[in-house]
C-alpha positions in Angstrom: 21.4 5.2 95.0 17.8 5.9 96.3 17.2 3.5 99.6 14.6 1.4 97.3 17.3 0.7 94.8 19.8 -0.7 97.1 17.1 -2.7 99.0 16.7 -4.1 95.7 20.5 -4.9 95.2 20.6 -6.4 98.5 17.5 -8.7 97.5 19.5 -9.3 93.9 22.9 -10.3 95.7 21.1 -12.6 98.2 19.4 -14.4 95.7 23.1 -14.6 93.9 24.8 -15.6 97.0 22.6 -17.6 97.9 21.5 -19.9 94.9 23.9 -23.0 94.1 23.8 -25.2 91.5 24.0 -29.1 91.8 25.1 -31.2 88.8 24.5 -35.0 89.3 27.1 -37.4 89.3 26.6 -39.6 86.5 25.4 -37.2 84.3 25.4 -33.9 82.9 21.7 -32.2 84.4 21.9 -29.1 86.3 19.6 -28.0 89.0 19.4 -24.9 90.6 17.9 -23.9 93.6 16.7 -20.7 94.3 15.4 -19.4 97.9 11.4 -17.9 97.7 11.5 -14.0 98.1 10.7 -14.2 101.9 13.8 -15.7 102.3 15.8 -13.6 99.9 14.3 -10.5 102.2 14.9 -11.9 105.4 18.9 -12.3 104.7 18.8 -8.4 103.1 17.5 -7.5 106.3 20.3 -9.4 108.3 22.6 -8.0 106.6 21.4 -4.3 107.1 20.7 -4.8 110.8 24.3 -5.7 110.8 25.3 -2.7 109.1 23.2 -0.3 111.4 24.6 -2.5 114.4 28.0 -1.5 113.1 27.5 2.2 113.3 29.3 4.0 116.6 31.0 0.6 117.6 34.8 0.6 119.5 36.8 -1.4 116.8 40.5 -1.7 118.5 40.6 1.1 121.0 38.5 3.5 118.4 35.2 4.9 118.3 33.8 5.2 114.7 30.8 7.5 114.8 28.2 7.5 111.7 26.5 10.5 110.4 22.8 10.9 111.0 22.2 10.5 107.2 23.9 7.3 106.7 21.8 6.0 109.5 18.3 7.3 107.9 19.3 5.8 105.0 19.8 2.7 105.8 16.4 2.8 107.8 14.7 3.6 104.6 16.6 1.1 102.7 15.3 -1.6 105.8 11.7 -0.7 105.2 12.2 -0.3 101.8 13.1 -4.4 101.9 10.3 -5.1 104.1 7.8 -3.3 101.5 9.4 -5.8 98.3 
């Protein structure tokens, strides 16, 4: 997956995520509310700054070390987000 697709997908399950739907009590109508695209970007970008955060952490004792190439890519994939 090229870094502009997944920035994409990231955008696409934010918006799912983060959408909700609100049915009133008395009745049957349905509203959904959808976050603008600002928004849906800024929680992509959370959640790869997370994921580059997580690369060479100590988890229990252990060091977990990240190629070079995973870390450009996700990079990209943060630009790539920030250029939506």
């Amino acid at each position: 997956m090229t870094p502009k697709e997944k920035a994409k997908e990231l955008v696409e399950k934010a918006k799912k995520a983060s959408s909700y739907q609100y049915q009133e009590y008395a009745g049957a109508h349905y509203t959904w509310f959808e976050h603008d695209i600002d928004t849906l970007r800024l929680i992509a970008l959370i959640t790869v700054d997370e994921i580059l955060k997580s690369f060479g952490t100590l988890t229990n004792g252990n060091v977990f070390y990240t190629t070079f190439n995973a870390i450009e890519y996700y990079k990209e994939v943060k630009q790539e987000i920030i250029n939506l």
